[in-house]
N, C-alpha and C positions, 0 to 999 in steps of 0.2 A: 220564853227565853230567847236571847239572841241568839241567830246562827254563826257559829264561825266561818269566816273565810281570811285568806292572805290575801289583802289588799295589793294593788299593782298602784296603786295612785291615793298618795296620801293629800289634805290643801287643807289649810285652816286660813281663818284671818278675823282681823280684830278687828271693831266698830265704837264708833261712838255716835250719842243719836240724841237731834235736838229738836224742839217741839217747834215745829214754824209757825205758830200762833204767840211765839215770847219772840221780843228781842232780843234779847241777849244771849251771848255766846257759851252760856253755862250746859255742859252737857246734861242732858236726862236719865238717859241711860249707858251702862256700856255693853259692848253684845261681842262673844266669844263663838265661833263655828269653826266645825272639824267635821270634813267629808273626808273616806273612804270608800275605795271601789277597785272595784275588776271587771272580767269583762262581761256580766251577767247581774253582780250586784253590786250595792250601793249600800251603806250606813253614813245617817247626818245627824250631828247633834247642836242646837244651835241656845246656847246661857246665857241670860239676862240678868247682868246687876247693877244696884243703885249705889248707894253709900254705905260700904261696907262689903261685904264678903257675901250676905244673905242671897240667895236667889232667886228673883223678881218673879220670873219668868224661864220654863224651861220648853224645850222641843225635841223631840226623837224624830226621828222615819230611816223606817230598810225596809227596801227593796229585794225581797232573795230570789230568785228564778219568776217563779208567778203570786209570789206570796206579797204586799203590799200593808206594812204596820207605822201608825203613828201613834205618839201621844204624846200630852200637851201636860204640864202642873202650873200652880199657880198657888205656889205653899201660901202665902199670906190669906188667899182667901179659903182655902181649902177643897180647892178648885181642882179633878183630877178628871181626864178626859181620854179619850181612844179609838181611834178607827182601823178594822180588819177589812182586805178583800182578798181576795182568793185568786185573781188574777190579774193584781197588779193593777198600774195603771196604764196600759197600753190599749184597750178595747173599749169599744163604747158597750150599754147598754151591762155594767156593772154593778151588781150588788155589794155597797159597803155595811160593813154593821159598825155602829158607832156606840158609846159605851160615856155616861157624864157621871160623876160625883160631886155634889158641892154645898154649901149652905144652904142655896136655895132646895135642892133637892133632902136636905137633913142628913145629907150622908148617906140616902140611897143612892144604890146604881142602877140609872135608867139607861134604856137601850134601845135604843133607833137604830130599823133598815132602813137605807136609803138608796134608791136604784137613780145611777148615772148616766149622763152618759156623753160624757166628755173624759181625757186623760185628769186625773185626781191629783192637786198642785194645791201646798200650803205657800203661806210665806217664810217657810224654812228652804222646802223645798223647789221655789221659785226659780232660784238661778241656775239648780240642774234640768228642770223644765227648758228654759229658757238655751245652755248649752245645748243642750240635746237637738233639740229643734234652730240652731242657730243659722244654718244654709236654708233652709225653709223660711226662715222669718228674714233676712237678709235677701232672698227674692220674691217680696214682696207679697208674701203668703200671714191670711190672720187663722191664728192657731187659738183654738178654742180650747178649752179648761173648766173644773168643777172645783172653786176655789173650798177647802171644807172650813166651814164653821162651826168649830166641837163644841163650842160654850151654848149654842140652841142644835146641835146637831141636826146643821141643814145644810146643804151645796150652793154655793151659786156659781152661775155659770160666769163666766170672765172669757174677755177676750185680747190678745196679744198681738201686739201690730209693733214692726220696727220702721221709726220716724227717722232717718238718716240727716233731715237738713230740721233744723231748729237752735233758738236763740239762745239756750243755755247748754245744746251741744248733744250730740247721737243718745236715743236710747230706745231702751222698748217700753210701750208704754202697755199698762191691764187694765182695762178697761168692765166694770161690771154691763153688765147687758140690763139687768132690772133697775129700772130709772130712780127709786129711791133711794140705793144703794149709789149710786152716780151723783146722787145730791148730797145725799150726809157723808161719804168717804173718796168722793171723789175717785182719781186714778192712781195707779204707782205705777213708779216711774224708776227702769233700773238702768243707769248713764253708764254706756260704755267709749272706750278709746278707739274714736271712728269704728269704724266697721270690723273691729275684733273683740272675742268675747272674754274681754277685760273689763270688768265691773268695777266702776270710782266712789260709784253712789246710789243710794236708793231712796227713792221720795213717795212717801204716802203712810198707809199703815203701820203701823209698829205693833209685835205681837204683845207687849207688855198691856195689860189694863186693872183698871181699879172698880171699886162698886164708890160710889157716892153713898152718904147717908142716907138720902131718900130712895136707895135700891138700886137707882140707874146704874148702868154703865158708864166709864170715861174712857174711852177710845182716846190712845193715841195718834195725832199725826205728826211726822215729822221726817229730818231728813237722819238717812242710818251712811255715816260719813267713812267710809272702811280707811285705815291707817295707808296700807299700802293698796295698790290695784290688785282686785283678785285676780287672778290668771284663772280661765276653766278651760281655756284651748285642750289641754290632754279627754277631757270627758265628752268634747263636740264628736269626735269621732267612733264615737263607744255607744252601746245600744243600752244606756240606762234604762 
């Protein structure tokens, strides 16, 4: 169950997200996020929909003092996922336990530990990652991460470096450290307004995915375009 707290900082913002493998300006999906926080914890919930109302794609995580909870669904395919750690992700050398239900599994729930040991960052929780550590990345510091992936519940590690001078303009870019991953999904990339931590855009992965008939996976890529600029400035100073 959730813990309650009275949040001091409320921020939502809307997205809309296109696959840069098409031409065309037709969005893919659209993506809805709402963080709360204060000055010890954090809840984020980040909705993905297509046409219609249905829910593509959804994402949880809080943070409450040392406690550290996500989970992932994926109603269409019957896809339910989870990861618990006990202290958070502030510490290396962390015990997650991870928790999958899905077709492939028959609707069992299997259960993977996995010991980290980098700070624990989804792509929900990327941009509070990222605020947190903003004056660190900003001089010239790469900040390492255990990006989780619940759908084979395994970590990889990602690396985070802010690129100040480039041709399509400021951002940070994440970088996987294991070279296959570097091939098949490339980097993300989240474009801020010069050197403040105002978020325009984000380029790479997208949480949404499908199965293929023949079983495979179809991985998103694409650009996740936010309506207005998120502002995180109130959370860079706060000990997420």
């Amino acid at each position: 169950m959730k813990p309650s707290f009275n949040p001091k900082i409320s921020l939502q913002i809307q997205a809309l997200a296109y696959d840069r493998a098409l031409r065309n300006r037709r969005p893919l999906f659209a993506m809805h996020q709402v963080v709360n926080a204060d000055d010890k914890s954090w809840h984020t919930e980040r909705v993905w929909t297509a046409v219609g109302s249905d829910t593509v794609a959804l994402e949880r995580a809080q943070k409450y003092g040392g406690y550290l909870h996500i989970c992932t669904e994926l109603p269409n395919l019957n896809a339910y996922a989870a990861a618990d750690s006990d202290v958070g992700s502030c510490t290396s050398g962390t015990e997650v336990i991870t928790r999958l239900s899905s077709n492939r599994t028959d609707g069992v729930v299997h259960q993977r530990d996995l010991e980290i040991a980098h700070p624990l960052v989804t792509l929900a929780t990327l941009p509070l990652f990222v605020a947190k550590n903003w004056e660190r990345l900003l001089n010239g510091e790469t900040m390492a991460a255990s990006y989780l992936v619940l759908k084979v519940q395994r970590a990889a590690t990602v690396d985070l470096r802010w690129v100040p001078n480039h041709s399509q303009g400021a951002h940070v870019v994440v970088t996987p450290r294991n070279w296959l991953l570097r091939a098949i999904f490339g980097s993300t990339r989240v474009y801020t307004q010069d050197d403040q931590p105002i978020f325009l855009r984000q380029e790479g992965l997208l949480d949404p995915r499908d199965l293929r008939p023949n079983g495979r996976w179809k991985e998103y890529l694409g650009t996740l375009e936010f309506e207005t600029p998120w502002d995180l400035t109130s959370l860079c100073a706060k000990e997420f």
